[in-house]
N, C-alpha and C positions, 0 to 999 in steps of 0.2 A: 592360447594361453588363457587361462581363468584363473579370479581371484578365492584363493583359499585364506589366505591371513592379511587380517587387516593391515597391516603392517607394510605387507606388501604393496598394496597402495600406492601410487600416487598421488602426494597433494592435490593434483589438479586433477586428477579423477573422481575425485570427494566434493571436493567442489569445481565452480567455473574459475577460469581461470583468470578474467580480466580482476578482479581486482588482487588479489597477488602480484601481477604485471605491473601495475599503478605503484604498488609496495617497494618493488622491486628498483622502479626507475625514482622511486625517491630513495632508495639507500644507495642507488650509482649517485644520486648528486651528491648525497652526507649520511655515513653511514650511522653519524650519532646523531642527529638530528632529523630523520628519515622521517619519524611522526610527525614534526612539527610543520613539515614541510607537508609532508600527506595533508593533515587539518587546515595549512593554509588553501591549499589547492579545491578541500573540500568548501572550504567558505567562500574562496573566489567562485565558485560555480555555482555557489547558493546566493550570491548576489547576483548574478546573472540572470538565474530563474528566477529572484525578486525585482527585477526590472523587467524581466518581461512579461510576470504576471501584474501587474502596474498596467502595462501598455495594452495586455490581453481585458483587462477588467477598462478600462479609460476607452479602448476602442468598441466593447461592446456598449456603455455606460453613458459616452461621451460628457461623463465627469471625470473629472480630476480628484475631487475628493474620495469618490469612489473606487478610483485606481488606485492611491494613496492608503486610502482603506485595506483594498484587499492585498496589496504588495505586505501591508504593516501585518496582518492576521497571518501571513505565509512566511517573512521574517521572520516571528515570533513566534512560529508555530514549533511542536517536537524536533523540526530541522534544523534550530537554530542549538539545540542541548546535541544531538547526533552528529556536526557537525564537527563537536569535538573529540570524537571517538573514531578508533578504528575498527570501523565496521562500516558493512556496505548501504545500511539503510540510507541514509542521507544523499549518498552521490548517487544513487541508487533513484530515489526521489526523485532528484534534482533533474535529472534528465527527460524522467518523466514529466514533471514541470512544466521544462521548456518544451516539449513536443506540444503540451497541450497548449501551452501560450503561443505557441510558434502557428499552429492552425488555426485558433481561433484570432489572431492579426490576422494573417492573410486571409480567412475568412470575409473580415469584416471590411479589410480594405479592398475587399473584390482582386485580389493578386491572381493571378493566372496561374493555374496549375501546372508549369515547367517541370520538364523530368529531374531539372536540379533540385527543385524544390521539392517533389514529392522522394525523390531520392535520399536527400539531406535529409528528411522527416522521416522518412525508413530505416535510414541512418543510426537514429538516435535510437530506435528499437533496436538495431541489431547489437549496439554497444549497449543497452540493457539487459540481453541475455546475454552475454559476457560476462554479467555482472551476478545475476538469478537466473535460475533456469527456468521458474515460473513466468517469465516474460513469454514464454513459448505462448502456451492458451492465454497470458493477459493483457498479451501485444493486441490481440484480434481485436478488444473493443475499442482500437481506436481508430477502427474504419469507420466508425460512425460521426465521429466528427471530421472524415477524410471526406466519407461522402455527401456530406454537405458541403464540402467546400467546392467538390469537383463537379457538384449537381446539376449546375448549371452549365455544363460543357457536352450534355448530351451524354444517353444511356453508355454509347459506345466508347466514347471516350472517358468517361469513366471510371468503367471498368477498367480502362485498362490505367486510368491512374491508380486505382484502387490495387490492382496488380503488383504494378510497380514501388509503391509503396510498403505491399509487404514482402517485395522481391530479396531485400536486402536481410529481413527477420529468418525467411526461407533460409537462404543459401546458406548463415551463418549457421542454422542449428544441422542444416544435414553436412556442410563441412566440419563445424565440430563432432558430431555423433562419426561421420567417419572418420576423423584422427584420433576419436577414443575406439574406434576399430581396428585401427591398425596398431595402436599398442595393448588393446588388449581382448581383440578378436570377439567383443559385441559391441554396437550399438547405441550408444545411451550419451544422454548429457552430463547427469553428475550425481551421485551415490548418497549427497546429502538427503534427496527426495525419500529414501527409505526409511529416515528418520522421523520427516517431516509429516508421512502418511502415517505412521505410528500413531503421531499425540492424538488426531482426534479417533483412534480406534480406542485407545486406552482411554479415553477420555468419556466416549460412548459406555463401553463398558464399566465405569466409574460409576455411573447412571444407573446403572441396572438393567440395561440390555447386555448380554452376552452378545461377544464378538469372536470370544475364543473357545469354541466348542468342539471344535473338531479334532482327531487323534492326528493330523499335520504337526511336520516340525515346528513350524511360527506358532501354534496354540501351546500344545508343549511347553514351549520356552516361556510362553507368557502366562501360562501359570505356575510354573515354579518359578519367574520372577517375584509375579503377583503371594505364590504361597511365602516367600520370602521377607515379604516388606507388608504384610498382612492387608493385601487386598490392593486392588488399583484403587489410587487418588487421584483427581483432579490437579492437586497441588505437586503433586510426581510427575504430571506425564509428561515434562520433558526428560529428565534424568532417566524415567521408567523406558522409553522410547530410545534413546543411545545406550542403554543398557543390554535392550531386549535385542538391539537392530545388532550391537556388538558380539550379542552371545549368539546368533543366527550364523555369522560369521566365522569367529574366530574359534568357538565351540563345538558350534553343530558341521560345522565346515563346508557351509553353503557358499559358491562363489556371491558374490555381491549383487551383482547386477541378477544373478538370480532369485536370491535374498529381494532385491527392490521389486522384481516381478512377481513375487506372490502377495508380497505386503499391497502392492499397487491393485491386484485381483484380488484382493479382501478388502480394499479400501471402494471398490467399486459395489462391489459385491454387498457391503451391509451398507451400501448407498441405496439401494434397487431393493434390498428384502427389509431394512428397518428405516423408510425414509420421515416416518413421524421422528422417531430418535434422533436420526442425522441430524432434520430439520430443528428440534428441540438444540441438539448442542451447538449449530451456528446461532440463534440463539443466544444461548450465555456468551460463544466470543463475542458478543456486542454491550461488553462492560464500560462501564458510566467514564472511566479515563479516555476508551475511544471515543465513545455518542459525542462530550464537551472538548474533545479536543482539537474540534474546527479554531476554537479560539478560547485559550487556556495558558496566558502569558505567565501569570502567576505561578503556575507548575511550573512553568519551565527555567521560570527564572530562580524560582526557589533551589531547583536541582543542580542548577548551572552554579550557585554559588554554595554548594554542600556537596557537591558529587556521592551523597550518599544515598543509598537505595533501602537501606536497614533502618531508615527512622519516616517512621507516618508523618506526611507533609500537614497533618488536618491533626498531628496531635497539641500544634499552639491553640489553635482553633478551641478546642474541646475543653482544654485546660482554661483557657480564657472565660468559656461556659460556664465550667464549674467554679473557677474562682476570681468574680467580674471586679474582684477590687484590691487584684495586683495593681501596682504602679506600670502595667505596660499595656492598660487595658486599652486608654487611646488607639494603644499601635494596634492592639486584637480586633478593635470593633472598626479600625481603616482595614484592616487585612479584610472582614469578615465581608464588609459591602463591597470592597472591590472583588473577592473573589465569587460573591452572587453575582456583581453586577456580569462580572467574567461568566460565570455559567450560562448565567439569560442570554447572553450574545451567543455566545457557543450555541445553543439549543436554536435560536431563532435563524442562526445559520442551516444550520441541516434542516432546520422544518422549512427554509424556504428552500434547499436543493431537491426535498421531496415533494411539495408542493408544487413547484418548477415543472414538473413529468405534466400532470390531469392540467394544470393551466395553459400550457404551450401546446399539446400533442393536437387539437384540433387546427391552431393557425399550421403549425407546421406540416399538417395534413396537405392545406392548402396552397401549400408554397411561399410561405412566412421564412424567411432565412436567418432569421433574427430566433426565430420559436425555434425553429428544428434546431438550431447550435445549441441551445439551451436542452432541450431535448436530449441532443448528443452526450451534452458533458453529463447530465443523470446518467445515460447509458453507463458513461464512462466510470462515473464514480458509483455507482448502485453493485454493476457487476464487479467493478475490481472487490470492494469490500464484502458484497456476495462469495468470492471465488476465492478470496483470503479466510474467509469464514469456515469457511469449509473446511479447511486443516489447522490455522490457529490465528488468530486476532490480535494484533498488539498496534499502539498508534503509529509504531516508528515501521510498521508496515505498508502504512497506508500516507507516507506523506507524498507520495508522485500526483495520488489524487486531490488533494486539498485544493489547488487550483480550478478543478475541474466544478470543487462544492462551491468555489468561492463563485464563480463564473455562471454556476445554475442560480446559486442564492439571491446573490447582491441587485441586479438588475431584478427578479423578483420581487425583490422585499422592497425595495425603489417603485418598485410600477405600485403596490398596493399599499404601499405610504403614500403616494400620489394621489389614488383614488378616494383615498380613507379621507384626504384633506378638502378635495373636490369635494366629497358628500358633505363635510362638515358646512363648508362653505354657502353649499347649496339651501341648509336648512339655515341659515343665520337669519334674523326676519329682517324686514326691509326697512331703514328706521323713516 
């Protein structure tokens, strides 16, 4: 059997199927009240993973306000606006989260690598590809913060926790790829990916590299999209990308999963022959909403109480500029410093997750277990939004990692506030 019309479809072939499932078992409890019960479920788990990133930040830290700290930045992070929506970003997160708080505890409390344990932590990976099929490649980086924990148990043993660990990511995607086999005779995780490798072709192409040159059906189609809507935009290439992925489909009469195998060999493809371009367009996905939204309460609270997306949150701001002697100027110029004050934090966060890599990689060289965790979590958070980058960049993608920034940062920016006070001290003269 192969898919000729979209239609034909199945939802859970389009996408993965665990959170539909989640959906599902809240409309058996209330069929009219399904969402609200979904959103609680999604905030019970997101306080979850803000208590354990508390304890994850407090154990590497061994401050409390420090834990406090970074629990508040991951609370009031984009997780706490997504957690009121049905979508899978947040719970999605949230897991991620806890894996990463969950290793670095046991990290630090020296916990023994038990097959429960590394199990349980595998665990939470294979319920994240349930959830995105991108967990498949961006499960892997978080053998590195596996493997500092087990590193101490000897090369052999190890590996084989390191094994076991991603025994459970395994099994799940080649059981799943086989039950989309047997209903529908290929292979594959899920049909959304052919959409996804779209935007950043179109988006390439936006730029002025050609990506659709060739007399193939997928070029074809994307130029008489493209001749339709007067050229590829940046500001299209989602629409342009369910458009083009639809008319491949439904029009050209490509089965799907065929359809995802040539977009996926032309995503590769102008990876390997335009990788200045490529590299150029991950790039712009590192817009100034993601760089500050390590810690950016202000947005989020703004949103949380307008749920509207069609009005500039920076247009009081501007008006406030040009006309400083409204009667609400007070409230414009408290909005103004808090939300510098909010950026500066933001920024000093990520410059200390980056900073975090060249400071630690020598002790962690050494057998530092404190450097190499910090280490890890860069890993962690560098490649995720590396490998997000690559097809399309948005915050509420990237909140699984936030933990991993806050964990590389905070004891960072702690050790060299530290130091910076030592020196002060040292030069003060002797009265």
């Amino acid at each position: 059997m192969t898919f000729v019309d979209l239609h034909s479809i199945h939802s859970s072939l389009i996408r993965m199927i665990g959170y539909p499932s989640i959906i599902a078992v809240c409309r058996l409890i209330s069929d009219s009240q399904w969402d609200l019960i979904l959103i609680c479920f999604q905030t019970l788990v997101g306080l979850i993973a803000t208590t354990l990133v508390f304890q994850a930040i407090h154990a590497v830290t061994r401050s409390f306000y420090a834990g406090v700290f970074g629990a508040g930045c991951y609370f009031l992070s984009p997780a706490l606006q997504y957690d009121l929506f049905v979508l899978t970003d947040s719970l999605y997160g949230h897991l991620l989260s806890i894996l990463t708080a969950l290793l670095v505890i046991w990290t630090c409390e020296q916990r023994p690598a038990t097959a429960v344990r590394v199990l349980a932590a595998g665990s939470l990976l294979a319920l994240a590809l349930l959830i995105r099929s991108a967990t498949m490649p961006l499960g892997l980086l978080f053998v590195a913060p596996v493997a500092v924990w087990v590193r101490r148990s000897g090369w052999k043993a190890g590996a084989i926790a390191v094994a076991l660990f991603l025994s459970p990511l395994l099994a799940t995607n080649s059981a799943y790829q086989g039950w989309n086999k047997l209903r529908s005779g290929e292979a594959f995780l899920a049909i959304d990916t052919l959409y996804a490798l779209l935007q950043p072709l179109i988006a390439i192409e936006a730029r002025g590299t050609p990506t659709f040159t060739d007399n193939a059906t997928l070029d074809v189609t994307a130029r008489t999209i493209f001749a339709l809507e007067h050229g590829p935009t940046r500001a299209m290439m989602g629409p342009d990308a369910f458009t083009i992925g639809d008319h491949l489909i439904l029009k050209d009469g490509l089965p799907a999963v065929e359809a995802l195998r040539i977009v996926k060999a032309r995503f590769f493809r102008v990876m390997l022959t335009h990788p200045i371009a490529f590299a150029r367009n991950m790039a712009y996905e590192l817009t100034t909403s993601v760089l500050f939204s390590t810690f950016d309460p202000l947005r989020v609270m703004r949103l949380l109480l307008s749920y509207r997306y069609d009005v500039d949150w920076l247009d009081a701001r501007h008006e406030f500029l040009k006309h400083p002697v409204r009667e609400w100027r007070i409230a414009g110029v408290t909005f103004l410093i808090l939300e510098t004050a909010s950026r500066i934090l933001g920024l000093l966060l990520l410059l200390g997750a980056l900073v975090a890599l060249p400071l630690h990689l020598m002790p962690a060289a050494r057998g530092d277990r404190d450097a190499a965790l910090l280490v890890a979590m860069v890993i962690v958070a560098a490649g995720f939004i590396g490998v997000t980058a690559m097809i399309h960049l948005e915050e509420r993608y990237i909140i699984g990692i936030y933990p991993a920034l806050y964990i590389a940062a905070i004891p960072t920016l702690m050790t060299r506030l530290r130091n910076f006070r030592t020196g002060l001290r040292k030069r003060e003269p002797l009265s």
